[in-house]
ZAMARTOR-553923 format. One record per residue (C-alpha): x, y, z; residue in three letters. Coordinates in steps of 0.1 Angstrom, whole numbers, m for minus. Example, Ala and Ser with C-alpha at 12.3 -4.5 7.8 and 13.67 -1.06 7.14 Angstrom:
# residues 2
<site u="123" v="m45" w="78" r="ALA"/>
<site u="137" v="m11" w="71" r="SER"/>
***
This chain:
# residues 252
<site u="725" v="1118" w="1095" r="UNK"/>
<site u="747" v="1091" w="1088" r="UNK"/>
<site u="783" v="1103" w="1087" r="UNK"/>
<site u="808" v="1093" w="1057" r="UNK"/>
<site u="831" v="1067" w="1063" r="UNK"/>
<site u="871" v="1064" w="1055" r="UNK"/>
<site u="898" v="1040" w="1046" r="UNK"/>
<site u="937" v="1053" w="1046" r="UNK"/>
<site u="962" v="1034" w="1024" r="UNK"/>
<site u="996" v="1041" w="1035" r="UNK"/>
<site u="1019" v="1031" w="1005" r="UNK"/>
<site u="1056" v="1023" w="1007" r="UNK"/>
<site u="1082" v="991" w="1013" r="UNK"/>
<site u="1097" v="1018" w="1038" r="UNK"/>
<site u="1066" v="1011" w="1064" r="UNK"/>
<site u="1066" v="979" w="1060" r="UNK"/>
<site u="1106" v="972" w="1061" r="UNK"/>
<site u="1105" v="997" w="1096" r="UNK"/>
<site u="1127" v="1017" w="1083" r="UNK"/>
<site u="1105" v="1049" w="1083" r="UNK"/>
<site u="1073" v="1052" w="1112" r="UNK"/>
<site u="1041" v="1066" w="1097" r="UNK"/>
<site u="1033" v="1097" w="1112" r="UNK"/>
<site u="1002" v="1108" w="1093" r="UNK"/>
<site u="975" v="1083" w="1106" r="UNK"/>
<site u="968" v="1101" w="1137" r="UNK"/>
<site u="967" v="1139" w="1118" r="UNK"/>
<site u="944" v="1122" w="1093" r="UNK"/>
<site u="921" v="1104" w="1113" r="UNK"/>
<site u="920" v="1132" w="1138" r="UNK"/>
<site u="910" v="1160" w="1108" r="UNK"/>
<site u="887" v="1135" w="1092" r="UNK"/>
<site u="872" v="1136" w="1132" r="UNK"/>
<site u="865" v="1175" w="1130" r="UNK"/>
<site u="846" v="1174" w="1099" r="UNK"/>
<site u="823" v="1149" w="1100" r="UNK"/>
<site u="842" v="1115" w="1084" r="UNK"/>
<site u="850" v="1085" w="1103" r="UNK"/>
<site u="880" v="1068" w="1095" r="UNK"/>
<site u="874" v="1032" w="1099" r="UNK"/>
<site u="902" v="1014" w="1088" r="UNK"/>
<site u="942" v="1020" w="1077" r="UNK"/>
<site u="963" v="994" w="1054" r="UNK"/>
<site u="999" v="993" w="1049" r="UNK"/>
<site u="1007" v="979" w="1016" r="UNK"/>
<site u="1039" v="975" w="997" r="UNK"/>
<site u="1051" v="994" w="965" r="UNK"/>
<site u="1033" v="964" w="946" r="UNK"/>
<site u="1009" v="974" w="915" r="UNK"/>
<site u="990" v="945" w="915" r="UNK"/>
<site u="982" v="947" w="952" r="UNK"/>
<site u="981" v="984" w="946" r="UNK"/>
<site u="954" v="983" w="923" r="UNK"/>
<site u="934" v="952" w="939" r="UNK"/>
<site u="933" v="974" w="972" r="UNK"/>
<site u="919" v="1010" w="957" r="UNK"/>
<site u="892" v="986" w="937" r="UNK"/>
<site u="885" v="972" w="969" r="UNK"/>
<site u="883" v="1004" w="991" r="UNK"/>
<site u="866" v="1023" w="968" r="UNK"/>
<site u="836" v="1000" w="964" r="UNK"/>
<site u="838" v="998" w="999" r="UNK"/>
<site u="841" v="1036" w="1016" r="UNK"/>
<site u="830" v="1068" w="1008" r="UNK"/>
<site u="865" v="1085" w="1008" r="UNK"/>
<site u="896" v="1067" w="1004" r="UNK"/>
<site u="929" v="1087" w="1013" r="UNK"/>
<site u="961" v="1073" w="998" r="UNK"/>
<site u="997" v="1087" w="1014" r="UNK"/>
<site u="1030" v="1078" w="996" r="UNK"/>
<site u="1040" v="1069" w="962" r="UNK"/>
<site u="1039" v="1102" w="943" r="UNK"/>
<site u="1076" v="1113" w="939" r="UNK"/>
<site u="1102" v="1116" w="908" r="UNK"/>
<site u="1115" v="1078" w="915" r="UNK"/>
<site u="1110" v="1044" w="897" r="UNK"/>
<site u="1093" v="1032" w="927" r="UNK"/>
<site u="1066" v="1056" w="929" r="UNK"/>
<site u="1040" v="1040" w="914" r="UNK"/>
<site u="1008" v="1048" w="935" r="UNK"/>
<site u="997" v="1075" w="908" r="UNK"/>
<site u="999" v="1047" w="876" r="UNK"/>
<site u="984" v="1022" w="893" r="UNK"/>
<site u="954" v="1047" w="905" r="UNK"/>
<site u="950" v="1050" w="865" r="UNK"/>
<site u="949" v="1015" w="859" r="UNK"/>
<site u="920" v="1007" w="891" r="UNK"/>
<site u="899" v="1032" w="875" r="UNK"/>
<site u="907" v="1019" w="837" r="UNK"/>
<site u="912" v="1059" w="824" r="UNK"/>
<site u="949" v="1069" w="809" r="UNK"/>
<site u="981" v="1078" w="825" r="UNK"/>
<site u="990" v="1110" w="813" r="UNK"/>
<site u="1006" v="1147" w="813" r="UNK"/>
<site u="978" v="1165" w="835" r="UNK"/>
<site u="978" v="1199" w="815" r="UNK"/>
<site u="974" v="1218" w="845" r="UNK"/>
<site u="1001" v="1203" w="870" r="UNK"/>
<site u="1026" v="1205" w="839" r="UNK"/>
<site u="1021" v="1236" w="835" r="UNK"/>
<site u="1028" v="1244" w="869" r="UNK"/>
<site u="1057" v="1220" w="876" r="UNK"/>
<site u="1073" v="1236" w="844" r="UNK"/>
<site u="1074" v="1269" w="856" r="UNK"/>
<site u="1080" v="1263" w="894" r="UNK"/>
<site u="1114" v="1243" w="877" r="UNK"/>
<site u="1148" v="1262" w="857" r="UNK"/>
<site u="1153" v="1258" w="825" r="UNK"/>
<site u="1162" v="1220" w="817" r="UNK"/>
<site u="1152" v="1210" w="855" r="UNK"/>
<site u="1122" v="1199" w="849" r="UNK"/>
<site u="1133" v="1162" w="837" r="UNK"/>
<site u="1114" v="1132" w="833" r="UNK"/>
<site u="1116" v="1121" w="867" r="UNK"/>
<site u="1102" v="1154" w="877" r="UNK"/>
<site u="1076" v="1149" w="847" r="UNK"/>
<site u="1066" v="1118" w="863" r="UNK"/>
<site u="1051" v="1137" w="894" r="UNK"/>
<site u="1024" v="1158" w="865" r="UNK"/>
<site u="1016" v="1129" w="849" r="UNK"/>
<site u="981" v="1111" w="871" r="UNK"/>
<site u="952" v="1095" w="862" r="UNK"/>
<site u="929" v="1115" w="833" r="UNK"/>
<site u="901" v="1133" w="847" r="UNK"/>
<site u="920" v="1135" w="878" r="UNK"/>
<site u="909" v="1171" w="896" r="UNK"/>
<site u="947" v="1189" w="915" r="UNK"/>
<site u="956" v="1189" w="952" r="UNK"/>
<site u="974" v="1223" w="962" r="UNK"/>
<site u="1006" v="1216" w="981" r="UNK"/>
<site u="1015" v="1245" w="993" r="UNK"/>
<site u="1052" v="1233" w="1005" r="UNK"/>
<site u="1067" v="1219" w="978" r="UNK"/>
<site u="1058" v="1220" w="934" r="UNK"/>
<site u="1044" v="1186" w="930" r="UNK"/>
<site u="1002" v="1187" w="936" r="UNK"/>
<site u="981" v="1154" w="946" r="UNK"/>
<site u="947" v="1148" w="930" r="UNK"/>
<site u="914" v="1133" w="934" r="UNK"/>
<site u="898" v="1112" w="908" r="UNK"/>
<site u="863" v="1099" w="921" r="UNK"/>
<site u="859" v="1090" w="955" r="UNK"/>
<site u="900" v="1084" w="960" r="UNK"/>
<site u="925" v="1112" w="973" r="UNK"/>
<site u="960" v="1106" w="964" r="UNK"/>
<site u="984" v="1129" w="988" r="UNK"/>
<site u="1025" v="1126" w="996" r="UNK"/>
<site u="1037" v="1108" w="1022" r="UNK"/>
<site u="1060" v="1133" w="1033" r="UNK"/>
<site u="1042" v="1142" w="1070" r="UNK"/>
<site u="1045" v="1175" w="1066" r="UNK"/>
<site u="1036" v="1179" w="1027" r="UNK"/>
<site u="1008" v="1159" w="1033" r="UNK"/>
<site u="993" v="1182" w="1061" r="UNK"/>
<site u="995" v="1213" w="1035" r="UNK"/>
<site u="974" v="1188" w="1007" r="UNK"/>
<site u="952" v="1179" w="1035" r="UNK"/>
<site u="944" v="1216" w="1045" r="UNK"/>
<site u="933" v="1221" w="1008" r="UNK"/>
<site u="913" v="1191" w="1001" r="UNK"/>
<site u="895" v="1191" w="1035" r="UNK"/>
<site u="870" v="1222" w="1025" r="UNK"/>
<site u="858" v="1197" w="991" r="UNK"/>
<site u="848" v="1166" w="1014" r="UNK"/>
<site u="811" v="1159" w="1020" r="UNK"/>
<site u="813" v="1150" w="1056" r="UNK"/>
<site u="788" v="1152" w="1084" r="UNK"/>
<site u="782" v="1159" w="1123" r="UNK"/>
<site u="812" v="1166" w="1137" r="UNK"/>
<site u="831" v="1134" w="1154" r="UNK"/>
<site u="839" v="1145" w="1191" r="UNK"/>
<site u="860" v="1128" w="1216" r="UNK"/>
<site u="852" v="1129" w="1259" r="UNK"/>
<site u="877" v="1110" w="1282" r="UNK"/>
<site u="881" v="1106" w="1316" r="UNK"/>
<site u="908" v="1082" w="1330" r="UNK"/>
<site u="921" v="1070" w="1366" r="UNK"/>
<site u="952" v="1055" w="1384" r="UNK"/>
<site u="954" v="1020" w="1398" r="UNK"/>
<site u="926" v="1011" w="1379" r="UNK"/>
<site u="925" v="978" w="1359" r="UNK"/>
<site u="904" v="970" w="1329" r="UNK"/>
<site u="890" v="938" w="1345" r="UNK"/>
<site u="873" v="952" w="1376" r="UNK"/>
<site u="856" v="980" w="1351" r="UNK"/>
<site u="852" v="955" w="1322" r="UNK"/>
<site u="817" v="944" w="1332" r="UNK"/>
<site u="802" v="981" w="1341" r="UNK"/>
<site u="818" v="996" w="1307" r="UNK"/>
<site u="800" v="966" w="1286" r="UNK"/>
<site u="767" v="979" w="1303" r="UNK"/>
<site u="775" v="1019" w="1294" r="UNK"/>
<site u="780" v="1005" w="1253" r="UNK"/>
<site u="749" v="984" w="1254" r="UNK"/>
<site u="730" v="1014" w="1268" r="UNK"/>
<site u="742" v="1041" w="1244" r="UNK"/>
<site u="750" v="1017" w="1214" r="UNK"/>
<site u="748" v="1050" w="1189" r="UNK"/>
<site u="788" v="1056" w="1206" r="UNK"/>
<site u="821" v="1043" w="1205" r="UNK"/>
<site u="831" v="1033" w="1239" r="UNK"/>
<site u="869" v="1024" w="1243" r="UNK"/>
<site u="892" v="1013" w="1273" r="UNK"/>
<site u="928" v="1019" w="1267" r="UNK"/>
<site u="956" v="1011" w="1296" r="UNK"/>
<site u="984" v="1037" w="1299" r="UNK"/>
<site u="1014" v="1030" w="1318" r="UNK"/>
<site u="1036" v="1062" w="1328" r="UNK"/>
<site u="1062" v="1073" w="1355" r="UNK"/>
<site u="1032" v="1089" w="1371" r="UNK"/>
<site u="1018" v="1060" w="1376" r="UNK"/>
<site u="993" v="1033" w="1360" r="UNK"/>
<site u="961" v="1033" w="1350" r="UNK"/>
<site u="931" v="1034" w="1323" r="UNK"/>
<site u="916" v="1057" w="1301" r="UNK"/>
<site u="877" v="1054" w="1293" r="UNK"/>
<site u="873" v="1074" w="1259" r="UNK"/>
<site u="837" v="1079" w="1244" r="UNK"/>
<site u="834" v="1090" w="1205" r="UNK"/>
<site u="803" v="1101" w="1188" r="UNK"/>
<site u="782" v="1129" w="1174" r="UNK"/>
<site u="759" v="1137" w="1200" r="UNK"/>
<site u="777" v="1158" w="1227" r="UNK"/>
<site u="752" v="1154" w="1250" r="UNK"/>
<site u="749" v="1117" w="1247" r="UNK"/>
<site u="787" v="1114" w="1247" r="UNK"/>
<site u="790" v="1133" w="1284" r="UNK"/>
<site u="758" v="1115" w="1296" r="UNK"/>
<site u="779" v="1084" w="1292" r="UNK"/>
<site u="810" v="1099" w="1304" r="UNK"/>
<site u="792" v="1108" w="1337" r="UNK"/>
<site u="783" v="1066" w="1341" r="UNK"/>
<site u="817" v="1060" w="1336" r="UNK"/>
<site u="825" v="1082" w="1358" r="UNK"/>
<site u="806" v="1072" w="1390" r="UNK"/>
<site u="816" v="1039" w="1379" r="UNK"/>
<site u="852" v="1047" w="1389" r="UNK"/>
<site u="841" v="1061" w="1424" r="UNK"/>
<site u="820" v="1027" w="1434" r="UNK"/>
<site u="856" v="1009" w="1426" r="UNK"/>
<site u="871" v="1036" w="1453" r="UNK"/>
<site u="887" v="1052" w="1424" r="UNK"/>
<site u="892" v="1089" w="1416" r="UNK"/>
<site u="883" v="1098" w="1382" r="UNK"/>
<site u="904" v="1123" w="1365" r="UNK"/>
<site u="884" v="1143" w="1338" r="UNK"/>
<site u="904" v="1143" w="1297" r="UNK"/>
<site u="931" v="1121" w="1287" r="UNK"/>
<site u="960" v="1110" w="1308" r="UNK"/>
<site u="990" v="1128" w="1305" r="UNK"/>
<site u="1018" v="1116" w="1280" r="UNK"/>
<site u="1047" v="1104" w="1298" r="UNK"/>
***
């Protein structure tokens, strides 16, 4: 089976100015992992309609899912749901459900237009539960619109995950070693890629207190395949005079 592949579109001048650090790539990609969906590329892209728009065409022609963070608040510069509305040529409009649901979550007279602005989406667009704050995501074909708020985000994930169509789960086997450079390995890990060319075999340097080093990290759906290849790597280290250490390398 041929898993589902990904795109993420994090949305917002703040990323791109530095001024705030995404922190949802890695919980994404990491989730997508566990069910069965590779994510296979992540943009960063400005609060721009036009390049809005030209990017979610793109995507979605492109991917099977495509994940959007950011964009979705009460102010004049969250635009992400709008411009969704326009890729997919449908109306911008009061979702009856979300407005429903906003307008009782608010007091009397609170919920304004800016806070009308976060139940208006895309029509035919199905809800996202958020189970944090009032304001839902949604889904409309093939593209997942969710906050950018880390932790908001993590609660909309938990409730859209159970509706993707993934496959085989994506697993992960490392095994890593101090002193070790990539060029003396370089030449034996090509070899363990061409012989297993169904996995995803990555060489990563780390460079900690501890000491130096590299981690060898396979990816794939075949757990038996993935450890077969983890055990090449592994002798590999020995005939450099290495010890290889078993998982990732510690953090600092």
């Amino acid at each position: 089976m041929v898993n589902p592949i990904a795109c993420l579109l994090v949305i917002g001048n703040e990323v791109l100015s530095g001024r705030t650090q995404d922190a949802n790539v890695k919980f994404i990609a990491t989730r997508l992992g566990e069910i069965g969906i590779a994510l296979r590329e992540v943009r960063i892209i400005p609060d721009v309609a036009a390049t809005i728009i030209a990017t979610l065409n793109e995507c979605r022609a492109r991917f099977d899912h495509v994940f959007t963070t950011g964009g979705i608040g009460p102010t004049h510069d969250d635009i992400t749901s709008e411009c969704v509305a326009a890729a997919f040529g449908v109306p911008w409009e009061p979702h009856p459900q979300a407005w429903e649901m906003m307008q009782r979550g608010y007091k009397s007279g609170e919920f304004n237009a800016a806070r009308q602005r976060m139940a208006t989406m895309p029509r035919g667009a199905s809800l996202i539960a958020n189970a944090i704050s009032i304001a839902p995501g949604f889904s409309i074909g093939n593209v997942h619109v969710m906050a950018g708020v880390p932790r908001i985000m993590q609660s909309m994930f938990d409730s859209l995950a159970p509706t993707l169509a993934g496959g085989p789960p994506i697993i992960s086997r490392a095994v890593h070693a101090l002193a070790l450079l990539e060029g003396r390995i370089a030449e034996g890990l090509a070899g363990v890629q061409a012989e297993f060319p169904e996995l995803d075999v990555g060489s990563y340097p780390f460079y900690r207190v501890s000491g130096n080093g590299v981690a060898l990290v396979v990816k794939g759906t075949d757990v038996a395949m993935a450890e077969a290849a983890v055990a090449k790597i592994t002798d590999l280290i020995e005939q450099l005079g290495l010890v290889p250490i078993q998982g990732e390398p510690p953090a600092a």
